[in-house]
N, C-alpha and C positions, 0 to 999 in steps of 0.2 A: 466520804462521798467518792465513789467510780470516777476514774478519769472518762468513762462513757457518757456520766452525768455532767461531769464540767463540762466537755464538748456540747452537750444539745444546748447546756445552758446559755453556752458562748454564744452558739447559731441564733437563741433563741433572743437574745439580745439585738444583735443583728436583722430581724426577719422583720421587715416593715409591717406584716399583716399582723405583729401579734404586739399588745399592748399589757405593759405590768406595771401596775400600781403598787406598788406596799401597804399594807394597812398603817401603817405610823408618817406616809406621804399623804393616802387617803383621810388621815385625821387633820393634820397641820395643813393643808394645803387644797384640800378637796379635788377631785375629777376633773381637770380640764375639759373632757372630751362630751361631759353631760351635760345631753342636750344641743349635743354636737354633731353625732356619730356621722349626721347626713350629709352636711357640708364640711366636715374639717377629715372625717374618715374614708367615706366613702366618694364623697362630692356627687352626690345624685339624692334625690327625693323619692326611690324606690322604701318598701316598706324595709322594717328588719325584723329577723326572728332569729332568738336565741337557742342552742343547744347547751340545756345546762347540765353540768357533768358529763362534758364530749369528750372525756378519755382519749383514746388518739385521733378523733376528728372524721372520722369514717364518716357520720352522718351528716356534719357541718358540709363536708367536702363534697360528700354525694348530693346533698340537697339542692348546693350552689351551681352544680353541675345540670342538674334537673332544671332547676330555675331561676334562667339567667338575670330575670329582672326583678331580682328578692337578694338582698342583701344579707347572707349571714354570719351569724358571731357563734363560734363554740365558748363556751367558759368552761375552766374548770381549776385546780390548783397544781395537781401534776404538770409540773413542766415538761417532764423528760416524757409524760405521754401525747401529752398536746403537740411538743416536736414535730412528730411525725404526719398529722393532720397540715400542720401550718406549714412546711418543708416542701409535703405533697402542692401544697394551693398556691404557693411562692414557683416551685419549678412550672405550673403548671400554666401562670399566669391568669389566673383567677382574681375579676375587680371586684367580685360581690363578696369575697370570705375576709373574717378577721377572726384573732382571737384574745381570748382576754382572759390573762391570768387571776385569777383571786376566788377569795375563798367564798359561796355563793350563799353564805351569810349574809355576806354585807351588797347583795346585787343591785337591790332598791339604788344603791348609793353610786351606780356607776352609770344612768339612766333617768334622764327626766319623764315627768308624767306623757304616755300617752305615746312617748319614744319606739316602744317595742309592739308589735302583730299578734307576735304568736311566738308560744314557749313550746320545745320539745323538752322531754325527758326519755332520754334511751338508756336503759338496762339499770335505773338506778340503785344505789344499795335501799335495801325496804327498810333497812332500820326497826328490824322489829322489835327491838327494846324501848323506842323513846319513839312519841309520836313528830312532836317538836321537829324531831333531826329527819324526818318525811319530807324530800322536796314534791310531794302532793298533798300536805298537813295544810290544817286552815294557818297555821303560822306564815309558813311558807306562802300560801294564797296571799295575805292579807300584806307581804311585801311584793309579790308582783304588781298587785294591781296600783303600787304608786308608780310604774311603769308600763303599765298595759295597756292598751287601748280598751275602752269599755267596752266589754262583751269578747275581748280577744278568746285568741283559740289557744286552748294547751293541749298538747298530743304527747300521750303515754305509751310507753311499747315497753315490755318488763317480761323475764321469763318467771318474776317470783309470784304464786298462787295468792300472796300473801299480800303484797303491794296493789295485784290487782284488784284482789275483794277488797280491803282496807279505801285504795281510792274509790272504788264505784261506790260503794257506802259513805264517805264522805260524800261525793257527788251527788247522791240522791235526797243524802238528810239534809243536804244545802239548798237543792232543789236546784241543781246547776244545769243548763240546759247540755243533753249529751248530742252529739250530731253522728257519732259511730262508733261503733263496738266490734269484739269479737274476741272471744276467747281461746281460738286456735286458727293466728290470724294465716296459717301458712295451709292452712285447710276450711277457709271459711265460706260460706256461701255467699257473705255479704257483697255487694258490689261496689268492693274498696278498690282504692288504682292501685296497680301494677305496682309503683314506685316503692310499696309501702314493703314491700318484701325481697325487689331488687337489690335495695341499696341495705346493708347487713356492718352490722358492728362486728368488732374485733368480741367482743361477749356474746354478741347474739350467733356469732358462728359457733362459737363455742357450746352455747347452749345446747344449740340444733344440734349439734354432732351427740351430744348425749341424749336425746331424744325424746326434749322438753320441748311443751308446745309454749308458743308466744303470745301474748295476748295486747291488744291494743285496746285504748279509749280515745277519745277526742271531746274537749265539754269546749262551755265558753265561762270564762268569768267576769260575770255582769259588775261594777261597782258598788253597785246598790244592794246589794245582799249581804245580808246579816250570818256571818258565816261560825259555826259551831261545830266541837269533832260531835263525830258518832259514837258513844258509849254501848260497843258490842266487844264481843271477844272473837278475835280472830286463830283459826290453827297456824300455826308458824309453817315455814318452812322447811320439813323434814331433810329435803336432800343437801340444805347449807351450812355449813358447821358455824352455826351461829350455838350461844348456847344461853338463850334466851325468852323471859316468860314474856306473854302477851296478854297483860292487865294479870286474871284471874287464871287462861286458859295455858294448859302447856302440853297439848297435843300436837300432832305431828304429821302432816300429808299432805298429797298433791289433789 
């Protein structure tokens, strides 16, 4: 390991907003903080919503910035990129950000029922080999919602063609209620806020500079639904060096 990496790691230890469980302290010992987050983390009754897989925290930081009486948490496992999010929210003196290390397997586990508003996913990998490993899969659904509020909101922003048909067809075989769309959200006619394209990931700039449209979803997940994948076949993603079938289908495009 980089003496770069030791140093974030040290800071990261250090950074009061940011929170690290191990999974072998998480087994012996369970989450203090669950079911806690509002009085022992934050100390306010404001809502919270998670950024999972917030890479360096761009959007955790930007949101919290946006809205001061929303309390947010980025997760994700990279330390050494979560760093710079948490480093940012620390100099900046920010009471609404934290973040939390671990691997978003196990997230049910760090959150009691009813704890969390609303889930983002920004730029997630689409995983298009294994549906399972989808943080938009009913697998994945079906651990949120022991921490969701019923009917909470999930917001999707992805530049993969593949992520975003894969989720809106789960979303619709599920019958999940959608509240917004668009498929080229930096050119859309929709009457989405300002914010949604202000605030830009360290991947999403990236995207854009190659000259990939962005696509957003927003659903809600009700408790009470009976949730099943979709058995279709999706085109993968030609411009990702993945090198990977999707079910039956092993085409390729945008």
């Amino acid at each position: 390991m980089g003496k770069g990496k030791l140093a974030k790691f040290a800071d990261m230890e250090q950074n009061p907003l940011v929170v690290q469980c191990p999974y072998w302290q998480l087994r012996q010992e369970g989450f203090a903080l669950r079911g806690h987050w509002h009085d022992q983390f934050f100390h306010n009754s404001n809502p919270i919503v998670l950024e999972l897989g917030c890479g360096r925290g761009e959007y955790t930081v930007g949101l919290a910035r946006r809205f001061p009486d929303v309390n947010f948490i980025g997760v994700d496992i990279k330390g050494s990129r979560m760093w710079h999010g948490a480093g940012e929210a620390l100099a900046d003196g920010l009471p609404n950000v934290g973040f939390l290390r671990t691997n978003i397997e196990f997230i049910h586990e760090y959150f009691a029922p009813g704890e969390v508003t609303e889930i983002w996913l920004t730029f997630s990998d689409p995983q298009m080999k294994k549906a399972t490993k989808r943080l938009t899969s009913t697998y994945f659904m079906e651990r949120y919602r022991r921490f969701l509020v019923d009917g909470g909101r999930i917001h999707l922003k992805t530049d993969s063609p593949f992520m975003a048909t894969y989720t809106r067809l789960m979303v619709t075989h599920n019958q999940l209620p959608i509240e917004a769309a668009a498929d080229d959200l930096y050119h859309s006619d929709s009457a989405l806020p300002e914010w949604l394209t202000s605030i830009q990931t360290y991947y999403e700039r990236m995207w854009l500079d190659r000259g990939l449209s962005i696509k957003y979803l927003c659903f809600r997940l009700p408790h009470e639904a009976q949730l099943s994948e979709p058995e279709v076949d999706i085109p993968v993603d030609g411009y990702r060096s993945y090198d990977h079938e999707v079910r039956s289908t092993r085409t390729t495009g945008r």
